[in-house]
N, CA, C, O and CB atoms as a CASP TS submission, in Angstrom:
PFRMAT TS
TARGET T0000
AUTHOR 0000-0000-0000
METHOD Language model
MODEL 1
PARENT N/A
ATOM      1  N   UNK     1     116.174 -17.364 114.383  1.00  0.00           N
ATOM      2  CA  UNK     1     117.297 -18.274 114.519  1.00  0.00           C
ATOM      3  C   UNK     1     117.860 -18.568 113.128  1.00  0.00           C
ATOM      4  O   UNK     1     117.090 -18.755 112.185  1.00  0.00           O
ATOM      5  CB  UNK     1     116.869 -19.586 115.244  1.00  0.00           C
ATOM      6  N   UNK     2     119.427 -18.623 112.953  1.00  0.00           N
ATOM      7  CA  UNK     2     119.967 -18.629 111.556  1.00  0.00           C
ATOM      8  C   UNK     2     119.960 -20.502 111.456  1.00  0.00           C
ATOM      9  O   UNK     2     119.995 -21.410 112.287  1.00  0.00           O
ATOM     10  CB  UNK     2     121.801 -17.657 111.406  1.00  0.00           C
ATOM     11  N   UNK     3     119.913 -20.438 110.390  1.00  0.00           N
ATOM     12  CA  UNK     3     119.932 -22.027 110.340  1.00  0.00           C
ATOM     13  C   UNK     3     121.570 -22.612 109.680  1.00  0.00           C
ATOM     14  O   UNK     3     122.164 -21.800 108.971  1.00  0.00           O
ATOM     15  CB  UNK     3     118.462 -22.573 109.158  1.00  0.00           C
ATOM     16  N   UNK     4     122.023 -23.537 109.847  1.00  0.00           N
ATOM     17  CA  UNK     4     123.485 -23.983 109.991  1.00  0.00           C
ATOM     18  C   UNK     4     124.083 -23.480 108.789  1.00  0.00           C
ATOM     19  O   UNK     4     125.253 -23.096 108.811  1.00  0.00           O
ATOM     20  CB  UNK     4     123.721 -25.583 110.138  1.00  0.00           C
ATOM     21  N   UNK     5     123.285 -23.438 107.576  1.00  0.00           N
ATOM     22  CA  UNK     5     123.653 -23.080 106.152  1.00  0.00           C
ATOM     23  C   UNK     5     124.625 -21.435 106.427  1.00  0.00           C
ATOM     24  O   UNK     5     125.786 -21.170 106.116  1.00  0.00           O
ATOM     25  CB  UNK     5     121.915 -22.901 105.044  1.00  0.00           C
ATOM     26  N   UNK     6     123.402 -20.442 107.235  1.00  0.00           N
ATOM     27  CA  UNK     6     123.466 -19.516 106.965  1.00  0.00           C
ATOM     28  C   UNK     6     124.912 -19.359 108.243  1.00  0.00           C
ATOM     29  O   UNK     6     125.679 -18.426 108.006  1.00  0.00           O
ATOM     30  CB  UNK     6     122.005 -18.800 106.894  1.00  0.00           C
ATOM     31  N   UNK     7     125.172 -20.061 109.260  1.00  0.00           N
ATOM     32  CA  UNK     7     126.355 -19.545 109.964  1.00  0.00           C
ATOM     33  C   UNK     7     127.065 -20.365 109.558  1.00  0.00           C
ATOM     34  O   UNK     7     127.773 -20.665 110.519  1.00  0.00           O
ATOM     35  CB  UNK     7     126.428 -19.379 111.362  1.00  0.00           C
ATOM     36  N   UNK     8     127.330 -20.915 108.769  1.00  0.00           N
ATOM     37  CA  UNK     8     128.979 -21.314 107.792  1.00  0.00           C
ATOM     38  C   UNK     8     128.939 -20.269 106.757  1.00  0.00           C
ATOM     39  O   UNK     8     129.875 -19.469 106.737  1.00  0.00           O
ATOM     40  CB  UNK     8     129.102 -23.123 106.802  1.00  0.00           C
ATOM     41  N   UNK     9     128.007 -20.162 105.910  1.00  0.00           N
ATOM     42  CA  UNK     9     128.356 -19.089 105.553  1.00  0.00           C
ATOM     43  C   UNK     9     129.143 -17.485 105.638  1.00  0.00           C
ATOM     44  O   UNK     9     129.908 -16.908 104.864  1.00  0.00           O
ATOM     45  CB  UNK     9     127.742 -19.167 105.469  1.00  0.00           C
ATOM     46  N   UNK    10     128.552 -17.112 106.947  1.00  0.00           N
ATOM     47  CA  UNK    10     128.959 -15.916 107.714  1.00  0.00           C
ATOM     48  C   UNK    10     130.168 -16.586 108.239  1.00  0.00           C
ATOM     49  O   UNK    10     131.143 -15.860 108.041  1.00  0.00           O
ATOM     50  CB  UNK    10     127.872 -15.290 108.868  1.00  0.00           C
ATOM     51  N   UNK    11     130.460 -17.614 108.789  1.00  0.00           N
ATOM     52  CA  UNK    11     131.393 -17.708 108.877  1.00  0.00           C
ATOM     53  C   UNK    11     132.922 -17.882 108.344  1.00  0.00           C
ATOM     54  O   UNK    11     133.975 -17.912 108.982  1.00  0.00           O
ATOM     55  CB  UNK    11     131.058 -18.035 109.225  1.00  0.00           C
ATOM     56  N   UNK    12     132.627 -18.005 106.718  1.00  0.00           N
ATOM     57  CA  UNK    12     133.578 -18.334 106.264  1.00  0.00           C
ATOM     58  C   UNK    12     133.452 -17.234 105.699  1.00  0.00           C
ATOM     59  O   UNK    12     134.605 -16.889 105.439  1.00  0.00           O
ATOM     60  CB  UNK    12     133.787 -19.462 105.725  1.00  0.00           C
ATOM     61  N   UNK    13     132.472 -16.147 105.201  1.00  0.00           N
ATOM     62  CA  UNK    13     132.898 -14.175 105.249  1.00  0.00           C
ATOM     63  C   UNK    13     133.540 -13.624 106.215  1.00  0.00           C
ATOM     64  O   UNK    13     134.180 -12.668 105.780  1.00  0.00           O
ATOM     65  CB  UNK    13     131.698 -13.130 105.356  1.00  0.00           C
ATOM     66  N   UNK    14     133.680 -13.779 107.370  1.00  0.00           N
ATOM     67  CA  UNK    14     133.995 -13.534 108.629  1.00  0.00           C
ATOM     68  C   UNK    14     135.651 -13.672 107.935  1.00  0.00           C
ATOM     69  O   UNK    14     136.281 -12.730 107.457  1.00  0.00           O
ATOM     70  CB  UNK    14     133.276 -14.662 109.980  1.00  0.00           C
ATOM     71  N   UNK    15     136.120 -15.092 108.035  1.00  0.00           N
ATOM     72  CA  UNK    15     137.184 -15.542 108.191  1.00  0.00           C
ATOM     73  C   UNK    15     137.918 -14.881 106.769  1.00  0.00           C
ATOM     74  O   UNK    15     139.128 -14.657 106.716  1.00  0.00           O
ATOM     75  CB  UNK    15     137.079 -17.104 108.445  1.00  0.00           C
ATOM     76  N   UNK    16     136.868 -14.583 105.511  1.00  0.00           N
ATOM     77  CA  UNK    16     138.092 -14.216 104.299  1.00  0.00           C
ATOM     78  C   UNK    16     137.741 -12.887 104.444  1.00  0.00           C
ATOM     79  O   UNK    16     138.553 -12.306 103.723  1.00  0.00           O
ATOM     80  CB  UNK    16     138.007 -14.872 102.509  1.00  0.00           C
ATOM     81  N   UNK    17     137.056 -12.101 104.916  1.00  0.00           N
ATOM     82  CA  UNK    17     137.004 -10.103 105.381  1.00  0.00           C
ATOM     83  C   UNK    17     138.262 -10.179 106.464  1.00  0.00           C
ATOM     84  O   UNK    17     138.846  -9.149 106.800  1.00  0.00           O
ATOM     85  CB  UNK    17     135.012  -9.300 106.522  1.00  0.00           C
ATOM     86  N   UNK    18     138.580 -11.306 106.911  1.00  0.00           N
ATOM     87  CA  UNK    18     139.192 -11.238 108.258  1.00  0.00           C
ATOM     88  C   UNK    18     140.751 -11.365 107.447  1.00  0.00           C
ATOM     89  O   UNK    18     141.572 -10.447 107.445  1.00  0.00           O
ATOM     90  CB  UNK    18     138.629 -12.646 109.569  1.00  0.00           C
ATOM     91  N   UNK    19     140.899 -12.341 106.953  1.00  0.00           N
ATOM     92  CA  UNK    19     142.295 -12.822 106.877  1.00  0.00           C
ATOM     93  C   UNK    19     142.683 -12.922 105.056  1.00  0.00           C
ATOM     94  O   UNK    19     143.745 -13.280 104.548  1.00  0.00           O
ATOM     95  CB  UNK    19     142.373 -14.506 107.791  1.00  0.00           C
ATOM     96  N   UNK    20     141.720 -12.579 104.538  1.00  0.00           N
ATOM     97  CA  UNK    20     142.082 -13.027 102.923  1.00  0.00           C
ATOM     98  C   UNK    20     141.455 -14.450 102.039  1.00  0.00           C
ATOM     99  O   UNK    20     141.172 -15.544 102.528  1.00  0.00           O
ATOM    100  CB  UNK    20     143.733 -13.289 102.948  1.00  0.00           C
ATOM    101  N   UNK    21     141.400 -14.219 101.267  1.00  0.00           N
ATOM    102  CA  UNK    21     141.215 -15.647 101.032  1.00  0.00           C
ATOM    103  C   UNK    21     142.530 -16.534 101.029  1.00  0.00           C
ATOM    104  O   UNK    21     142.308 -17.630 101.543  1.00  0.00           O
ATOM    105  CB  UNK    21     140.519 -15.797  99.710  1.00  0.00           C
ATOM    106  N   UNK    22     143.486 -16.415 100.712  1.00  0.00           N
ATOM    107  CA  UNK    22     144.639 -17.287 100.805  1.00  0.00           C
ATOM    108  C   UNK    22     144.678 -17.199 102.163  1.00  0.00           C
ATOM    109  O   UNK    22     145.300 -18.211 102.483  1.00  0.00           O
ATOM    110  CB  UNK    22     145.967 -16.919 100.045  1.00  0.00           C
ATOM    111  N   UNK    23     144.367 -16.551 103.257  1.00  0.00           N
ATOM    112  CA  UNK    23     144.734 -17.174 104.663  1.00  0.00           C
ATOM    113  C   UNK    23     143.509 -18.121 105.136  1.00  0.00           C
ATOM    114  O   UNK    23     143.432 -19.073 105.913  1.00  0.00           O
ATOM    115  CB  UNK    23     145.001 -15.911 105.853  1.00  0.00           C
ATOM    116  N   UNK    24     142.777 -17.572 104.485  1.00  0.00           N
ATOM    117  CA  UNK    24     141.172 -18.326 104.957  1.00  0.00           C
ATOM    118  C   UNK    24     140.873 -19.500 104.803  1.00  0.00           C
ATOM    119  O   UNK    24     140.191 -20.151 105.594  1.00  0.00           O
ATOM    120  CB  UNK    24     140.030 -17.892 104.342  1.00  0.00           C
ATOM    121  N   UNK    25     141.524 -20.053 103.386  1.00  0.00           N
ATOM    122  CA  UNK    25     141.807 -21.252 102.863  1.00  0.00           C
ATOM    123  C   UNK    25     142.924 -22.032 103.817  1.00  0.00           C
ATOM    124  O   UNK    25     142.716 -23.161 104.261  1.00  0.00           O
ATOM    125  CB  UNK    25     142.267 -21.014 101.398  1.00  0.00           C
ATOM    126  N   UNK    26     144.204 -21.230 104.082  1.00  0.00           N
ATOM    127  CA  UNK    26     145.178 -22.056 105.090  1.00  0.00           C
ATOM    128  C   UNK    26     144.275 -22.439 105.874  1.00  0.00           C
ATOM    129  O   UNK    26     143.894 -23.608 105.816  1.00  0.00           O
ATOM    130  CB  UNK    26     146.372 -21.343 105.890  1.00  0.00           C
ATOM    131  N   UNK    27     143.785 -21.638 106.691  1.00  0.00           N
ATOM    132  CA  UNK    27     143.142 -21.749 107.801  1.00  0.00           C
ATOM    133  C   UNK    27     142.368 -23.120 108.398  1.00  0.00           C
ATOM    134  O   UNK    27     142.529 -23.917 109.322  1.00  0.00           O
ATOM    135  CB  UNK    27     142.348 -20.794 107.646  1.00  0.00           C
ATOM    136  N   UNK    28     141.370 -22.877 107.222  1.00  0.00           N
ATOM    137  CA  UNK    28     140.336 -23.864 107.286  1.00  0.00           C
ATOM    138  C   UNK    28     141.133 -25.961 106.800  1.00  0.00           C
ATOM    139  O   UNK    28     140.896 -26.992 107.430  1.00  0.00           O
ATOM    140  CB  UNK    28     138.961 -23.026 105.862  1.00  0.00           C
ATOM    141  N   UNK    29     141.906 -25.817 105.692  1.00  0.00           N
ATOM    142  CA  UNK    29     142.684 -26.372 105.379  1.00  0.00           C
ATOM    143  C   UNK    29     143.086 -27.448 106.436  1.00  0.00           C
ATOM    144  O   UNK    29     143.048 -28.674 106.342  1.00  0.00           O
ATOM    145  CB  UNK    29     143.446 -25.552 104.988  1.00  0.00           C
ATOM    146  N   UNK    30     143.599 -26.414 107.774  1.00  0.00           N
ATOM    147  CA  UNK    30     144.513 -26.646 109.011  1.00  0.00           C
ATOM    148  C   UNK    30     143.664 -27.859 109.500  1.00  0.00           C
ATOM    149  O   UNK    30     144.142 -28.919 109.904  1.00  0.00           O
ATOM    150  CB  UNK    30     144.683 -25.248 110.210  1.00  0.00           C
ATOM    151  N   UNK    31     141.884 -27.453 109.375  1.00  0.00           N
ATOM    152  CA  UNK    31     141.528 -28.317 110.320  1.00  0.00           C
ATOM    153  C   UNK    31     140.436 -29.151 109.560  1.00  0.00           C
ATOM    154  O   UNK    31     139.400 -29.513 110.117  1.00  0.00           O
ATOM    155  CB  UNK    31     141.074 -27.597 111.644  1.00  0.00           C
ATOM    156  N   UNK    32     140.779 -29.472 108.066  1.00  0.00           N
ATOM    157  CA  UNK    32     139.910 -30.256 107.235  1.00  0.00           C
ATOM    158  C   UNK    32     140.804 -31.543 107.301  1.00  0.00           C
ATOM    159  O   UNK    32     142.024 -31.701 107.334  1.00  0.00           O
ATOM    160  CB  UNK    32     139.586 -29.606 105.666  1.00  0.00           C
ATOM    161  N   UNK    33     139.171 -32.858 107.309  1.00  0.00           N
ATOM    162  CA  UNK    33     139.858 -34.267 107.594  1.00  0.00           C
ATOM    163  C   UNK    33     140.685 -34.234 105.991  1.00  0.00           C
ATOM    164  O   UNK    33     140.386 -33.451 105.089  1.00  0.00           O
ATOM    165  CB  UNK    33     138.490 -35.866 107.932  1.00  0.00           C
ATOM    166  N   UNK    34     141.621 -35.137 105.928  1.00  0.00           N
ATOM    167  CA  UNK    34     142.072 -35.505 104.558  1.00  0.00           C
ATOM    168  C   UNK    34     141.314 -36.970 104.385  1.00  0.00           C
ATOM    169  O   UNK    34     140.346 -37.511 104.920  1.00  0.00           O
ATOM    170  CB  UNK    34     143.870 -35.574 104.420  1.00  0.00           C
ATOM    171  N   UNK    35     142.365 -37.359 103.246  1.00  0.00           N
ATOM    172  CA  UNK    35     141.361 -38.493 102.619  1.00  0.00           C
ATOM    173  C   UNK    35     142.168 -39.876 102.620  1.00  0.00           C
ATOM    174  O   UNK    35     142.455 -40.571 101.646  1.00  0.00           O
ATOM    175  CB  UNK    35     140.860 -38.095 100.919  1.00  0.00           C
ATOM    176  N   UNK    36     142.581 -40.180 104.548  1.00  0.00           N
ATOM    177  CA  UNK    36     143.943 -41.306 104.966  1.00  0.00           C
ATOM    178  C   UNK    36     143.192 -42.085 106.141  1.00  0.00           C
ATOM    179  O   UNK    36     142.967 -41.569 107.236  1.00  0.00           O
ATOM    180  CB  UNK    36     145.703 -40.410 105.678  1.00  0.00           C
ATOM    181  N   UNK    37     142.883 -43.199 105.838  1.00  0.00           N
ATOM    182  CA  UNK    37     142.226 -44.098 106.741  1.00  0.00           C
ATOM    183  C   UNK    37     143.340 -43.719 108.117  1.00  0.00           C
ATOM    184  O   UNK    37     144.492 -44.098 107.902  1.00  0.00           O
ATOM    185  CB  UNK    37     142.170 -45.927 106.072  1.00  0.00           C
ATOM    186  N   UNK    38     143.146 -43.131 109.267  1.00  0.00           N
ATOM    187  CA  UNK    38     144.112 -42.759 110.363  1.00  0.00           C
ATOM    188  C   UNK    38     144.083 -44.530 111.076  1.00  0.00           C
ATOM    189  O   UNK    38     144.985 -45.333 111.312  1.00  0.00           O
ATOM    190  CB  UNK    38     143.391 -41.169 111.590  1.00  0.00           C
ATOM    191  N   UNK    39     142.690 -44.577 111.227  1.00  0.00           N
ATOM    192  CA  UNK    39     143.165 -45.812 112.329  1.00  0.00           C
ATOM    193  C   UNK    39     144.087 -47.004 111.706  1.00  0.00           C
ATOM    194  O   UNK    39     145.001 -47.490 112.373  1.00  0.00           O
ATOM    195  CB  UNK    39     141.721 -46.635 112.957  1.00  0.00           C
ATOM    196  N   UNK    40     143.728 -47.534 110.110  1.00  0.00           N
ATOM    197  CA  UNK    40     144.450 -48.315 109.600  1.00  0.00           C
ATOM    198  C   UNK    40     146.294 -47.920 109.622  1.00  0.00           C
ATOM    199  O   UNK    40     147.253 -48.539 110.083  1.00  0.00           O
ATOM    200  CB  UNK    40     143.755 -48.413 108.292  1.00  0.00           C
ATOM    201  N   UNK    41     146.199 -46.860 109.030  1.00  0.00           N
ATOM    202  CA  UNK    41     148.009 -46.113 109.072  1.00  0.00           C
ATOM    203  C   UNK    41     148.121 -45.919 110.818  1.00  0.00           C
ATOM    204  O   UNK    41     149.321 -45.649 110.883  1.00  0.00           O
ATOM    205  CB  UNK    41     148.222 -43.956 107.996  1.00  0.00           C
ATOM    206  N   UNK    42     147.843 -45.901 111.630  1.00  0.00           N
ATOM    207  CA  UNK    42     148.083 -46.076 113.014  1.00  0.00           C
ATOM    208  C   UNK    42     148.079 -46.927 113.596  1.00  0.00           C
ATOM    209  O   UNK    42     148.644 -46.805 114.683  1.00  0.00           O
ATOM    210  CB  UNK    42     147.596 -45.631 113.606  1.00  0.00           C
ATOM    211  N   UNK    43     147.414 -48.399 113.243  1.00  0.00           N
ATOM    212  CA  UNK    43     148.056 -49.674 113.451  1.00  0.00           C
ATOM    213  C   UNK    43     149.048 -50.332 112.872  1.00  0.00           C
ATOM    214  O   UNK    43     149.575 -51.403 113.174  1.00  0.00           O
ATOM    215  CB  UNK    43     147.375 -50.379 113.392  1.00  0.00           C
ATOM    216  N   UNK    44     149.418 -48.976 111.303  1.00  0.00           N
ATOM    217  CA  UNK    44     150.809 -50.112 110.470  1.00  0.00           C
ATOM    218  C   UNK    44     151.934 -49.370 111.511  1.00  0.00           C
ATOM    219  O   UNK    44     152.794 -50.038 112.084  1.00  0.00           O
ATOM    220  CB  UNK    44     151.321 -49.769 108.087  1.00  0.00           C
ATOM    221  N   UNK    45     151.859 -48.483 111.611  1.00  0.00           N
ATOM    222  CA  UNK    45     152.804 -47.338 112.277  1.00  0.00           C
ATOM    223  C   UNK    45     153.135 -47.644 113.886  1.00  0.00           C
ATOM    224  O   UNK    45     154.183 -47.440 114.498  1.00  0.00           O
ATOM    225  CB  UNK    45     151.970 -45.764 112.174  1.00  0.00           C
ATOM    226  N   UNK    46     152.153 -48.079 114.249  1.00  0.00           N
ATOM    227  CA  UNK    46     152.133 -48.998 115.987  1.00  0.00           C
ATOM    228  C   UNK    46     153.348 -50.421 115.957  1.00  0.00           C
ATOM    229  O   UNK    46     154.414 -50.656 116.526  1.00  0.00           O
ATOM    230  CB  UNK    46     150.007 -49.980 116.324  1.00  0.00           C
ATOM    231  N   UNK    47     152.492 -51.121 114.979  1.00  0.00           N
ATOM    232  CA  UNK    47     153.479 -52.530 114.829  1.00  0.00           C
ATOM    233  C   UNK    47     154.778 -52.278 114.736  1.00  0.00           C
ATOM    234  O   UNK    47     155.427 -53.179 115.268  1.00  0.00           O
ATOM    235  CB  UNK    47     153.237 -53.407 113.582  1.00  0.00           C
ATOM    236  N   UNK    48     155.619 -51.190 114.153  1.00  0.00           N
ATOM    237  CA  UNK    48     156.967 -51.070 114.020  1.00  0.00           C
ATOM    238  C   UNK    48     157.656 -50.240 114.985  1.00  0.00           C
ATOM    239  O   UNK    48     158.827 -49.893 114.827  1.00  0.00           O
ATOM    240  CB  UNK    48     157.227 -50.639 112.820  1.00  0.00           C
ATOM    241  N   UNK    49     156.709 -49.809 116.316  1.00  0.00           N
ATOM    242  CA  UNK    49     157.216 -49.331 117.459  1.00  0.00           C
ATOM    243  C   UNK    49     157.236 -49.443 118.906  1.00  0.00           C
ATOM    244  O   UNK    49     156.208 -49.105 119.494  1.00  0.00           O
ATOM    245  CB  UNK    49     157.014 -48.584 117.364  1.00  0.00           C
ATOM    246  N   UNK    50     158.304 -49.891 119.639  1.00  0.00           N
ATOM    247  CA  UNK    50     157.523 -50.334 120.446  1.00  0.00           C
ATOM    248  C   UNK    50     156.967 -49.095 121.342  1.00  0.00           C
ATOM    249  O   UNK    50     157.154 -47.936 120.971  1.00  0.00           O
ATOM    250  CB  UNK    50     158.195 -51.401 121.128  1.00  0.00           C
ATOM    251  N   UNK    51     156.318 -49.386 122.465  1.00  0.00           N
ATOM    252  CA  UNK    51     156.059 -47.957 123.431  1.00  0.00           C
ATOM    253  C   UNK    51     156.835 -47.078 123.750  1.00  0.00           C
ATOM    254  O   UNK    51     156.579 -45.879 123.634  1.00  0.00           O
ATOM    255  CB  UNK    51     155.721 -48.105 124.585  1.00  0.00           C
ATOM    256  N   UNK    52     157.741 -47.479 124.134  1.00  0.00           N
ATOM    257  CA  UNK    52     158.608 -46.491 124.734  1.00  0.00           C
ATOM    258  C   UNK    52     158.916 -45.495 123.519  1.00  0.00           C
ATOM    259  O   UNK    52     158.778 -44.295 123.759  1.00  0.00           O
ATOM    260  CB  UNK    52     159.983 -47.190 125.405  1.00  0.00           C
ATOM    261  N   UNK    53     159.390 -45.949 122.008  1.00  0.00           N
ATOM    262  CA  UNK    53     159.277 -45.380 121.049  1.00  0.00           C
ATOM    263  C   UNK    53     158.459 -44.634 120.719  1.00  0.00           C
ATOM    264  O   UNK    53     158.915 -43.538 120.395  1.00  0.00           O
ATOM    265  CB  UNK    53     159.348 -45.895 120.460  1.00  0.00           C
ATOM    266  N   UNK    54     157.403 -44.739 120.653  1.00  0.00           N
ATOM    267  CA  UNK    54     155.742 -43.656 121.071  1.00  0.00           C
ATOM    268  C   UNK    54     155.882 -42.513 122.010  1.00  0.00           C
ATOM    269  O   UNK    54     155.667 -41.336 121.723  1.00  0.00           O
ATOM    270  CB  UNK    54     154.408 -44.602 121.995  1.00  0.00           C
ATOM    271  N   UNK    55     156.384 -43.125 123.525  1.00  0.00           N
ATOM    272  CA  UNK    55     156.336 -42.099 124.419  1.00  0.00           C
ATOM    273  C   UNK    55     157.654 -40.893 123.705  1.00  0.00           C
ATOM    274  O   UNK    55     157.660 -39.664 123.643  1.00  0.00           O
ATOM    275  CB  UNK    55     156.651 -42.835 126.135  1.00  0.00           C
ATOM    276  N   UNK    56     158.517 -41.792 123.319  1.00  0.00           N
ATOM    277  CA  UNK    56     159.958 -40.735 123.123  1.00  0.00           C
ATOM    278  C   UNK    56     159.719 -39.390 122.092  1.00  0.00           C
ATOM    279  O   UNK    56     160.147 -38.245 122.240  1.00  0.00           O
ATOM    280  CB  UNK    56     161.388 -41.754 122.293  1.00  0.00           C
ATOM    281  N   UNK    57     158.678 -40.088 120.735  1.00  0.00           N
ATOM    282  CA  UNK    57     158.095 -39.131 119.618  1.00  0.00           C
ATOM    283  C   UNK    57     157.309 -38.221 120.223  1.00  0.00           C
ATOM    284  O   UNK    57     157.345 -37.080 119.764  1.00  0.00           O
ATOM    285  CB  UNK    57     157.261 -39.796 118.527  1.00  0.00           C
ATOM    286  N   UNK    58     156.451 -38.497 121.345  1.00  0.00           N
ATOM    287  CA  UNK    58     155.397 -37.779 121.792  1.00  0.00           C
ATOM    288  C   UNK    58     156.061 -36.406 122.610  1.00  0.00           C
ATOM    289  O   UNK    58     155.689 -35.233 122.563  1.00  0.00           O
ATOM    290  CB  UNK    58     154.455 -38.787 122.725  1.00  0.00           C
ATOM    291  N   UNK    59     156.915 -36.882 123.187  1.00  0.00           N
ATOM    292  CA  UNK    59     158.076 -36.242 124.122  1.00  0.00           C
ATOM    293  C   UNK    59     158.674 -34.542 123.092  1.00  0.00           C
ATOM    294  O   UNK    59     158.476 -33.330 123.001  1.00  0.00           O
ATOM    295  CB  UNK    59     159.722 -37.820 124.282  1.00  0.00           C
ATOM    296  N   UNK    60     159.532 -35.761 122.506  1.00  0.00           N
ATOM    297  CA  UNK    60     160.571 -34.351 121.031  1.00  0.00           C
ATOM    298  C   UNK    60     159.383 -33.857 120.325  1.00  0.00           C
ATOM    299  O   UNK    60     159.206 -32.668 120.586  1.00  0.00           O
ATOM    300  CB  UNK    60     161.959 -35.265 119.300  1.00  0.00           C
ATOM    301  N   UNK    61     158.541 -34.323 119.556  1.00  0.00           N
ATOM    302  CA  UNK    61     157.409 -33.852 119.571  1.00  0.00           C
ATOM    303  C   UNK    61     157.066 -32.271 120.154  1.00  0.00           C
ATOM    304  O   UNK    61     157.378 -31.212 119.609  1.00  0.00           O
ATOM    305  CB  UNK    61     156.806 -34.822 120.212  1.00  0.00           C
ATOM    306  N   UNK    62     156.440 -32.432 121.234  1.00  0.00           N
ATOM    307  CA  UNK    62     156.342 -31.168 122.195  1.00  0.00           C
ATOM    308  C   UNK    62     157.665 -30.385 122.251  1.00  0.00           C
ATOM    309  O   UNK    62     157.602 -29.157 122.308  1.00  0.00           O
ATOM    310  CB  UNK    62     155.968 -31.619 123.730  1.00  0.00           C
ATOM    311  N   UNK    63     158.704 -30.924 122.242  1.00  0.00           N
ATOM    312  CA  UNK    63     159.518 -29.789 122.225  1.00  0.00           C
ATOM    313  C   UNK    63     159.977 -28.945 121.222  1.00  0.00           C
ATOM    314  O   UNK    63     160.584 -27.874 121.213  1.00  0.00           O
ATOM    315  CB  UNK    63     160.388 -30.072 122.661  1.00  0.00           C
ATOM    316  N   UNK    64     159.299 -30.093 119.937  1.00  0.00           N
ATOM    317  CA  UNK    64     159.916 -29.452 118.357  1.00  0.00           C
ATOM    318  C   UNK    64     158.824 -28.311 118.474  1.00  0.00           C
ATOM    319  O   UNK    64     159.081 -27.311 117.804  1.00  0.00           O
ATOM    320  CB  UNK    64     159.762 -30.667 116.578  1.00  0.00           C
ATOM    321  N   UNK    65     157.806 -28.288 119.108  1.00  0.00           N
ATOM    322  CA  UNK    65     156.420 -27.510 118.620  1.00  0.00           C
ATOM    323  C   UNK    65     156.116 -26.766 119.664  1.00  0.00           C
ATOM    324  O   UNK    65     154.939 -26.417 119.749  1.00  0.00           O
ATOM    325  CB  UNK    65     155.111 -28.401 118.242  1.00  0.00           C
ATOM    326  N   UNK    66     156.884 -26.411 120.518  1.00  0.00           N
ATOM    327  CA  UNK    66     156.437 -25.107 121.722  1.00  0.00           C
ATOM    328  C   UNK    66     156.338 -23.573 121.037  1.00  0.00           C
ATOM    329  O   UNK    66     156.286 -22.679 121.882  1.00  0.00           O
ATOM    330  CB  UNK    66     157.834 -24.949 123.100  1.00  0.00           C
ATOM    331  N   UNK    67     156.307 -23.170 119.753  1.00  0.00           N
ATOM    332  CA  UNK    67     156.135 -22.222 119.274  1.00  0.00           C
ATOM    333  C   UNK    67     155.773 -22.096 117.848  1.00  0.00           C
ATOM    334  O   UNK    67     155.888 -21.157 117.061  1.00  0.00           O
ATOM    335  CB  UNK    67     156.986 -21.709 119.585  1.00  0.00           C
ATOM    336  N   UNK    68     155.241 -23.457 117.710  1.00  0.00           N
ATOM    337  CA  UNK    68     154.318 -23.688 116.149  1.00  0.00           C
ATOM    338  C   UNK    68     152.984 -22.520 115.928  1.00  0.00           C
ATOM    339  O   UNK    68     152.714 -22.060 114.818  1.00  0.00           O
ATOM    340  CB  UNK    68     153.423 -25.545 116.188  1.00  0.00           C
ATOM    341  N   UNK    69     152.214 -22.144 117.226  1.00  0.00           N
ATOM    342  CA  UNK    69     151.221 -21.066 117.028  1.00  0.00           C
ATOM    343  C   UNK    69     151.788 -19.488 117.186  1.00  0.00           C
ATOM    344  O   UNK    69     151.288 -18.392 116.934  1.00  0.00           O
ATOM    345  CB  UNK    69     150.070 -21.333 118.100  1.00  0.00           C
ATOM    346  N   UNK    70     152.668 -19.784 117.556  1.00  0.00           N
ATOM    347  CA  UNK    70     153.214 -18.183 117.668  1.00  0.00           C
ATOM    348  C   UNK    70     153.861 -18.200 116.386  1.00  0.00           C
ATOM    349  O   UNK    70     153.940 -16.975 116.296  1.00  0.00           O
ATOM    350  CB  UNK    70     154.368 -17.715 119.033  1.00  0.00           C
ATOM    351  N   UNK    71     154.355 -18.585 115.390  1.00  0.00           N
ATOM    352  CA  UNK    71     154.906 -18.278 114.189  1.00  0.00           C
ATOM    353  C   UNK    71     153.839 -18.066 113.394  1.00  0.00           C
ATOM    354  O   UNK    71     154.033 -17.453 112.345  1.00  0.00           O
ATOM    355  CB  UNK    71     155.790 -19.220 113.679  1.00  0.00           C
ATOM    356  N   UNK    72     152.745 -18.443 113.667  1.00  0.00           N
ATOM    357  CA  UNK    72     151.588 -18.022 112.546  1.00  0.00           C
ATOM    358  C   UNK    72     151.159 -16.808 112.829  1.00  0.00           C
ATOM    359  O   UNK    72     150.882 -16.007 111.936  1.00  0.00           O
ATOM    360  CB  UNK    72     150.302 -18.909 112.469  1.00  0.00           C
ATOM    361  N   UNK    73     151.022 -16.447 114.498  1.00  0.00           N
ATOM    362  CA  UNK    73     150.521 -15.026 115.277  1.00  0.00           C
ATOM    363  C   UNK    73     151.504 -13.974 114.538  1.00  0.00           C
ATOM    364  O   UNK    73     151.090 -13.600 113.440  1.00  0.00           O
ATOM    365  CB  UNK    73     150.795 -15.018 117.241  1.00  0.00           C
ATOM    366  N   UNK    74     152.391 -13.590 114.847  1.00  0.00           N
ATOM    367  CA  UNK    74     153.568 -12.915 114.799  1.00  0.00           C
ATOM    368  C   UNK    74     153.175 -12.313 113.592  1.00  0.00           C
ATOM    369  O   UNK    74     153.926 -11.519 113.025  1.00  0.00           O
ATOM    370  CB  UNK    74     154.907 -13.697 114.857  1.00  0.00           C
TER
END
C-alpha cells in the first residue's frame, strides 16, 4: 500500500508528464484554498444584498458560465 506522501507525489508527475508544468500549476492553482476568510467576506457581501439579489447573480451567473470547461477542453 502507497502511503499519501507517495500518491501526491505520483500524482502531481502524472499531472506535469500529462499537461506541463505551466498547465499543472494552472490546474492545481484552480482548486487551491487562497488566503480570504470566505465566511467573513460572505457575510459583508450578504448585508448589501437582499435575496432576490443573490438568486438573480446565481441565475446570470450560470448563464455567463455554460461553457467555462469547454474553453479549457478545446
Amino acid at each position: 500500500m502507497k502511503t499519501q506522501n507517495e500518491i501526491i507525489e505520483q500524482g502531481y508527475k502524472a499531472l506535469v508528464d500529462s499537461l506541463g508544468v505551466v498547465d499543472a500549476i494552472r490546474f492545481i492553482q484552480h482548486f487551491s484554498p487562497g488566503e480570504v476568510n470566505y465566511t467573513e467576506e460572505h457575510y459583508q457581501w450578504l448585508k448589501q444584498k437582499s435575496l432576490n439579489d443573490v438568486f438573480q447573480d446565481i441565475e446570470q451567473l450560470g448563464k455567463d458560465n455554460l461553457d467555462q470547461y469547454q474553453k479549457v477542453i478545446e
